[in-house]
GUKE-959200 format. One line per field, with one value per residue: residue number from 1; residue in three letters; x negated, y negated, z negated of N, C-alpha, C in turn. Coordinates in nm, 3 decimals, always signed. Layout:
nr <- c(NUM;...)
rest <- c(ALA;...)
nX <- c(X;...)
nY <- c(Y;...)
nZ <- c(Z;...)
caX <- c(X;...)
caY <- c(Y;...)
caZ <- c(Z;...)
cX <- c(X;...)
cY <- c(Y;...)
cZ <- c(Z;...)
END
This chain:
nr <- c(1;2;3;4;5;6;7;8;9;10;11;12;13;14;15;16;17;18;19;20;21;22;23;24;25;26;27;28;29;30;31;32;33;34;35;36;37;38;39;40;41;42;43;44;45;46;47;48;49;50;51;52;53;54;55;56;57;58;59;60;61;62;63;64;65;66;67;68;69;70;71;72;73;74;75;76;77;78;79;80;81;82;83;84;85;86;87;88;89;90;91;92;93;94;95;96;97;98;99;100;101;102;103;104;105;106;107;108;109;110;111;112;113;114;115;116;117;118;119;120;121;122;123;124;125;126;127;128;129;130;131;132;133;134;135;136;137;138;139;140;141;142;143;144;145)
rest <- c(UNK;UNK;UNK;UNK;UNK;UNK;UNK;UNK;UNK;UNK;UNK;UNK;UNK;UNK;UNK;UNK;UNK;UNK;UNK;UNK;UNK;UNK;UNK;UNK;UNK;UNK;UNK;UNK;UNK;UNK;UNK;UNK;UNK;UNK;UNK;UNK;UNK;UNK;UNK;UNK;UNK;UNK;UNK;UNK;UNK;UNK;UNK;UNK;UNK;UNK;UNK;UNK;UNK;UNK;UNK;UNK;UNK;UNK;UNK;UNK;UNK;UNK;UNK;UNK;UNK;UNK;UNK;UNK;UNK;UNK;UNK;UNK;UNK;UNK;UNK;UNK;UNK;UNK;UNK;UNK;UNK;UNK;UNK;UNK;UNK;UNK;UNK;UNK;UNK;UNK;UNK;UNK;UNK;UNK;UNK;UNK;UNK;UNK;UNK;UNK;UNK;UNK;UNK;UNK;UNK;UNK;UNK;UNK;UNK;UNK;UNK;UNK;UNK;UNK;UNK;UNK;UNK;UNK;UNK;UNK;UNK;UNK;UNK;UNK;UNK;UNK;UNK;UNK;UNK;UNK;UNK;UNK;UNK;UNK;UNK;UNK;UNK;UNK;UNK;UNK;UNK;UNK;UNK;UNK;UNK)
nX <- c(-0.411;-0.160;-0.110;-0.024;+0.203;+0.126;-0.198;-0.522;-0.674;-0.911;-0.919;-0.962;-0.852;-0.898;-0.896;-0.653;-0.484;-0.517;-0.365;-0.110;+0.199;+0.484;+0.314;+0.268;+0.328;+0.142;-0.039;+0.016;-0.025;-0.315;-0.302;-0.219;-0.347;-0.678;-0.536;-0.446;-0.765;-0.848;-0.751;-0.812;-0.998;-1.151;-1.225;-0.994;-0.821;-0.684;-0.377;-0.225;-0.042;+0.023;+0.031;-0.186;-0.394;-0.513;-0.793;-0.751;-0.576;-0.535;-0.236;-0.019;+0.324;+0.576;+0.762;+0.512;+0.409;+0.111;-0.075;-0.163;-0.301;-0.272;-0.368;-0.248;-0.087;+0.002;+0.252;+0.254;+0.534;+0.795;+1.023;+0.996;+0.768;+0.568;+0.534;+0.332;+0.407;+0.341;+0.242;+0.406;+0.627;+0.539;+0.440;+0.608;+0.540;+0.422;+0.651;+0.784;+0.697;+0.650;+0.951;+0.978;+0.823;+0.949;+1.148;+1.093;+0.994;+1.079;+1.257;+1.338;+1.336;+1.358;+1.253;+1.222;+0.970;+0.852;+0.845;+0.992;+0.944;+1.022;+0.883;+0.615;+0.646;+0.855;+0.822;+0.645;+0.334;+0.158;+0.271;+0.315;+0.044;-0.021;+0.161;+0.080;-0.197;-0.102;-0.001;-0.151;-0.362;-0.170;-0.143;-0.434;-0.484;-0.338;-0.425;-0.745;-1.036)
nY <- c(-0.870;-0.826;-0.528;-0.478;-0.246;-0.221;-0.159;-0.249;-0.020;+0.233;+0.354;+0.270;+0.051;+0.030;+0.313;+0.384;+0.222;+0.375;+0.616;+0.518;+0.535;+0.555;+0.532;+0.273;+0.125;+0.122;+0.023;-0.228;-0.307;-0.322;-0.499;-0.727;-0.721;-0.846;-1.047;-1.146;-1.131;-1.337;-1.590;-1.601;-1.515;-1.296;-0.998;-0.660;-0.500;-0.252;-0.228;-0.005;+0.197;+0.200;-0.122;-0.409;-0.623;-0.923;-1.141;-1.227;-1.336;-1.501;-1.525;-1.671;-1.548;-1.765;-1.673;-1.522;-1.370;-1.165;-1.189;-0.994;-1.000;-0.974;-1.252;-1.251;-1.079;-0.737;-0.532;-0.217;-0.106;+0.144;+0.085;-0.209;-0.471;-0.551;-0.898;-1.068;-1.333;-1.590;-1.849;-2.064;-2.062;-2.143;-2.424;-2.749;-2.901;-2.683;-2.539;-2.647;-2.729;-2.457;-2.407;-2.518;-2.403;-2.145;-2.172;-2.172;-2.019;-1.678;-1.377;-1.245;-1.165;-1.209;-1.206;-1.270;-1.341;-1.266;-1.204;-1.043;-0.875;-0.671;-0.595;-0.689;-0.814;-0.953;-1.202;-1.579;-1.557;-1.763;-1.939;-1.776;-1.747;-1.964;-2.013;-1.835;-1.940;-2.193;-2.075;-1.971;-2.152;-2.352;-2.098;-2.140;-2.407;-2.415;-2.178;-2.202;-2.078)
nZ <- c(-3.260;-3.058;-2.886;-2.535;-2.401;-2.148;-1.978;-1.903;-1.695;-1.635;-1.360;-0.976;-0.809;-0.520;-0.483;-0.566;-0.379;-0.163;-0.201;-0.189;-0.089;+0.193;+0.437;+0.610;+0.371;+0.239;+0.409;+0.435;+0.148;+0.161;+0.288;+0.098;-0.095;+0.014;+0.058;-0.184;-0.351;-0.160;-0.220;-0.506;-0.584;-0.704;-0.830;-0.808;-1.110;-1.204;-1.386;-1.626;-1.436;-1.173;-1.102;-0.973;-1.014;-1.073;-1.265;-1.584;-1.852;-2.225;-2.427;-2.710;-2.737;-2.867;-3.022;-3.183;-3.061;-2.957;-2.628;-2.394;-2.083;-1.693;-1.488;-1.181;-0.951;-0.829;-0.699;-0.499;-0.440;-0.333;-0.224;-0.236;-0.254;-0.534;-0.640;-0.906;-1.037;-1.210;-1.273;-1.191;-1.362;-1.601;-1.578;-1.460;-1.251;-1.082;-1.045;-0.907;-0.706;-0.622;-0.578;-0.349;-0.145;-0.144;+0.022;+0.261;+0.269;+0.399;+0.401;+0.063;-0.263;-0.605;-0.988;-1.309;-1.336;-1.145;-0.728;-0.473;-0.209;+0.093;+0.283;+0.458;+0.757;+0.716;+0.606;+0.600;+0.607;+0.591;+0.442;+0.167;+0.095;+0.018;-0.151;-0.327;-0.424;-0.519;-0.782;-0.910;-0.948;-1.110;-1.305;-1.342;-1.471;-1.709;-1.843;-1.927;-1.857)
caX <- c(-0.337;-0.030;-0.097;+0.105;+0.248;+0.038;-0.300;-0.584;-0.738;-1.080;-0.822;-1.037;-0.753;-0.922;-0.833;-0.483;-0.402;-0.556;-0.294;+0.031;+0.336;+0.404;+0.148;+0.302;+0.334;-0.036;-0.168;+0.018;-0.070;-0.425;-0.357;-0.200;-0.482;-0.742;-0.515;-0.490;-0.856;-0.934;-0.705;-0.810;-1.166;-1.144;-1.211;-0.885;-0.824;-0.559;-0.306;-0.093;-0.078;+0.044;-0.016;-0.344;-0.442;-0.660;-0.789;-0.646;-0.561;-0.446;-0.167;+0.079;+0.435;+0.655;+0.793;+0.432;+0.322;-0.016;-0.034;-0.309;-0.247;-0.367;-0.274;-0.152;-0.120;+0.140;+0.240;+0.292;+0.644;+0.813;+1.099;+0.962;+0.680;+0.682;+0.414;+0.364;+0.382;+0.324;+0.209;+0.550;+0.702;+0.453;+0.395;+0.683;+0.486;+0.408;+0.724;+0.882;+0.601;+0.703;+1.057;+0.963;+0.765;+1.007;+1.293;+0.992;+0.905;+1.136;+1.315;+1.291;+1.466;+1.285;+1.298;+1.209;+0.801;+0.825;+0.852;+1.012;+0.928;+1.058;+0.785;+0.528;+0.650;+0.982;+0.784;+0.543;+0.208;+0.056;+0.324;+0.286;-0.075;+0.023;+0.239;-0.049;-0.249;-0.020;+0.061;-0.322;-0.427;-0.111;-0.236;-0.532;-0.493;-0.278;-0.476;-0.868;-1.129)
caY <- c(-0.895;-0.664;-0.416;-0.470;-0.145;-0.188;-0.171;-0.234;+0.133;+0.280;+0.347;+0.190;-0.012;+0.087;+0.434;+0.400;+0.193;+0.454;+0.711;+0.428;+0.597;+0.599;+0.479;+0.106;+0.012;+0.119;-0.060;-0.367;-0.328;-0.355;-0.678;-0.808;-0.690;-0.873;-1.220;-1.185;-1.138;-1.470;-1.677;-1.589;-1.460;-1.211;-0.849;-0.623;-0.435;-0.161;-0.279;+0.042;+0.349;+0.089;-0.333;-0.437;-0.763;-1.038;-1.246;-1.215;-1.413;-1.419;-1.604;-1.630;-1.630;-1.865;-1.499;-1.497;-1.185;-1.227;-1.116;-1.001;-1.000;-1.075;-1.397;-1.276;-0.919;-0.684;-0.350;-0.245;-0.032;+0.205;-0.007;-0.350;-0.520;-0.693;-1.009;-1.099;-1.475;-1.623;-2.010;-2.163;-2.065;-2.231;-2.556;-2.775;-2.918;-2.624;-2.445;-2.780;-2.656;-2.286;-2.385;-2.567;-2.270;-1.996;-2.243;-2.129;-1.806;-1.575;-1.294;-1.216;-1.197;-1.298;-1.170;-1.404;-1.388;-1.175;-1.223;-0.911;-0.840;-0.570;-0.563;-0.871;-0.922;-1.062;-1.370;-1.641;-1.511;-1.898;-2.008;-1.670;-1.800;-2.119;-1.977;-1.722;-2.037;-2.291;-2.016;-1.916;-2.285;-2.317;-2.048;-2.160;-2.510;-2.355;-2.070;-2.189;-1.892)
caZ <- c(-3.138;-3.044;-2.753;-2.432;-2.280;-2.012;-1.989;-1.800;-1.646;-1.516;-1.240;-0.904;-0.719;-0.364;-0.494;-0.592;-0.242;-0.060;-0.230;-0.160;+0.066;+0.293;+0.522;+0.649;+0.264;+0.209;+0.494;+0.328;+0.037;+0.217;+0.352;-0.015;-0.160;+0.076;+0.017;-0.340;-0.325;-0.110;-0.300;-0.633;-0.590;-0.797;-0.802;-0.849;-1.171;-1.248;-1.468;-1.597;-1.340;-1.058;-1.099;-0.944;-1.123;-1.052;-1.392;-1.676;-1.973;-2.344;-2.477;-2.833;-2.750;-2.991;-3.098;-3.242;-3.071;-2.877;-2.475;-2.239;-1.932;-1.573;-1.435;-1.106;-0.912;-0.729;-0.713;-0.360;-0.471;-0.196;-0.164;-0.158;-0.296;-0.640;-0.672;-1.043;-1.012;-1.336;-1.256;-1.114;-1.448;-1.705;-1.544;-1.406;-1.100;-1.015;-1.014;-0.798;-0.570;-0.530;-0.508;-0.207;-0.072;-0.118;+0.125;+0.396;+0.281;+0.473;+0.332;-0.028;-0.430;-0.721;-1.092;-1.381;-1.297;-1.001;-0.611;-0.420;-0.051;+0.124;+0.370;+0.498;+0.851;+0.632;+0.505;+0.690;+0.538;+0.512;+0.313;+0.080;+0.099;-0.045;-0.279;-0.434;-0.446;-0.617;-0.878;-0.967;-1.009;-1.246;-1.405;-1.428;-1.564;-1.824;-1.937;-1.924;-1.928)
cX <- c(-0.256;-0.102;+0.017;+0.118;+0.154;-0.111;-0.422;-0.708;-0.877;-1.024;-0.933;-0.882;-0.777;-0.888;-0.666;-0.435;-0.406;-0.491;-0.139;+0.119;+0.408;+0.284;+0.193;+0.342;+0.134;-0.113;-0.099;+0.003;-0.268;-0.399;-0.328;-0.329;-0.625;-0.668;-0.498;-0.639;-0.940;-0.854;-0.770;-0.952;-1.239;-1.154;-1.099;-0.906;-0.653;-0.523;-0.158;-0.130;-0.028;+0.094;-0.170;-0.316;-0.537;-0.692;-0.708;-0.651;-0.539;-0.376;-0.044;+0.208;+0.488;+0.701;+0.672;+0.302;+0.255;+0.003;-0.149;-0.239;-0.287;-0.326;-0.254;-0.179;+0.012;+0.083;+0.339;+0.433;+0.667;+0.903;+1.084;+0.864;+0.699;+0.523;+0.464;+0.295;+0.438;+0.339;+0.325;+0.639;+0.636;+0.423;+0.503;+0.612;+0.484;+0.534;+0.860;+0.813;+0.646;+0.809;+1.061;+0.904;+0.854;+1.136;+1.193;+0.929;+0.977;+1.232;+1.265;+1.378;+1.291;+1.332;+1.244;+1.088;+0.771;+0.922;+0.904;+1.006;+0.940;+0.942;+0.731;+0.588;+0.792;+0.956;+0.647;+0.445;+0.137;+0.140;+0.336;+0.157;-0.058;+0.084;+0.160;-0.142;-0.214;+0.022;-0.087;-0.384;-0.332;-0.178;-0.389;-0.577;-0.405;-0.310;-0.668;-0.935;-1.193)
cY <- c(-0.770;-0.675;-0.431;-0.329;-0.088;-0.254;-0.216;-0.068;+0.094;+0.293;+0.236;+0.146;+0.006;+0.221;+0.486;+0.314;+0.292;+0.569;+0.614;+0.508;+0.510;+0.465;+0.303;+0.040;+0.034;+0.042;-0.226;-0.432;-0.344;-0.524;-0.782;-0.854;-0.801;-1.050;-1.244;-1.255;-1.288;-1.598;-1.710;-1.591;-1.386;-1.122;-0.789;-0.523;-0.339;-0.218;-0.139;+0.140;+0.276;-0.033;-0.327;-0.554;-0.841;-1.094;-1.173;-1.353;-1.394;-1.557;-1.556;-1.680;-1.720;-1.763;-1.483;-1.382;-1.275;-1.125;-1.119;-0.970;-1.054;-1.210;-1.381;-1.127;-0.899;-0.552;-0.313;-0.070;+0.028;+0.117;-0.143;-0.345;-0.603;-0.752;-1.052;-1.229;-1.589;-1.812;-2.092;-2.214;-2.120;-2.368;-2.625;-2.832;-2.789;-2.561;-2.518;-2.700;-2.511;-2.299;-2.432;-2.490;-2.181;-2.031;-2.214;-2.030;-1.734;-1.532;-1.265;-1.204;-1.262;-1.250;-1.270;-1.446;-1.289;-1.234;-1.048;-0.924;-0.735;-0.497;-0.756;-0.891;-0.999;-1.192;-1.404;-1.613;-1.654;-1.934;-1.892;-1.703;-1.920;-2.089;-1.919;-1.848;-2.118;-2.218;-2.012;-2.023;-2.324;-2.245;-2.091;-2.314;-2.495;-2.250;-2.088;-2.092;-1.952)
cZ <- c(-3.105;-2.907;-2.686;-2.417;-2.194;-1.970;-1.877;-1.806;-1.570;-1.411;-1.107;-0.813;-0.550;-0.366;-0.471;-0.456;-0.161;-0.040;-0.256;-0.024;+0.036;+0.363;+0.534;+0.468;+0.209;+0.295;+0.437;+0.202;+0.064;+0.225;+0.190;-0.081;-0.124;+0.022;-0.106;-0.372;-0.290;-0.231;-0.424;-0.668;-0.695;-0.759;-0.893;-1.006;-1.210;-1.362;-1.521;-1.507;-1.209;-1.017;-1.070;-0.929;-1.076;-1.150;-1.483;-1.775;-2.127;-2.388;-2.592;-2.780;-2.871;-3.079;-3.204;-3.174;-2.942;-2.739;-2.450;-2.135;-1.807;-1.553;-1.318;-1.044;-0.821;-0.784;-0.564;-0.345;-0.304;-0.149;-0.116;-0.241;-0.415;-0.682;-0.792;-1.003;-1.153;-1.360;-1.266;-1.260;-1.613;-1.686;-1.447;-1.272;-1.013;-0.961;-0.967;-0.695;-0.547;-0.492;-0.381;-0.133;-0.076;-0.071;+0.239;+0.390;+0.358;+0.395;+0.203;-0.167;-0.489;-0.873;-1.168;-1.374;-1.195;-0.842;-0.534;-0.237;-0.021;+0.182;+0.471;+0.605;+0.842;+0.614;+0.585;+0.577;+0.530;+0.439;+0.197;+0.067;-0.016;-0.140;-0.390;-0.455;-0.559;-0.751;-0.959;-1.025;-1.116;-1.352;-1.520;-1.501;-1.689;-1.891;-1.866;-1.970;-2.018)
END
């Protein structure tokens, strides 16, 4: 199996929030942290020197080359926030369902498996709820442990 880049670390993820600037992205990266957490029910793992991961998985692209990787996380950046949202884009239900969540999310972009938030009181936190939800169960009917 090829080696990603980016790994998973001894790194404690209550560590590395606790050293997030400034202060108002560390205390949201608290609250991410906490709804990742309920959603997922998972304990966090460092992913890399700053992605904190919930789950993981392994999968062969068509390329051939084999992946590990969590199945869902963030990294609570200075500028905005970037949610690795995996689900929407493996499973067409699902990723009818996020587009209908992120016309009631708030403020936000989007990269090809990422979510960008500047800062949470941008976006209604139950439908970001709903969204970390609908992505994780994707996930996870498409990548059984």
């Amino acid at each position: 199996m090829t080696d990603a880049k980016t790994q998973i670390t001894d790194v404690d993820p209550a560590d590395f929030i606790e050293a997030v600037e400034p202060e108002n992205k560390r205390e949201e990266a608290k609250l991410l942290d906490a709804l990742f957490r309920k959603v997922t029910g998972k304990e966090p793992q460092m992913w890399g020197p700053s992605i904190i991961g919930y789950g993981e998985y392994r999968t062969t692209y068509d390329s051939g080359r084999d992946v590990h990787w969590m199945r869902s996380g963030f990294s609570p950046r200075k500028a905005k926030h970037s949610l690795y949202l995996m689900g929407g884009y493996c499973d067409e239900v699902a990723g009818k369902r996020r587009d209908a969540l992120l016309e009631k999310l708030g403020k936000y972009k989007t990269g090809k498996s990422c979510l960008y938030i500047n800062k949470l009181a941008d976006v209604d936190m139950d439908v970001l709820e709903e969204l970390l939800r609908n992505d994780w169960e994707a996930m996870a009917r498409k990548y059984r442990d």
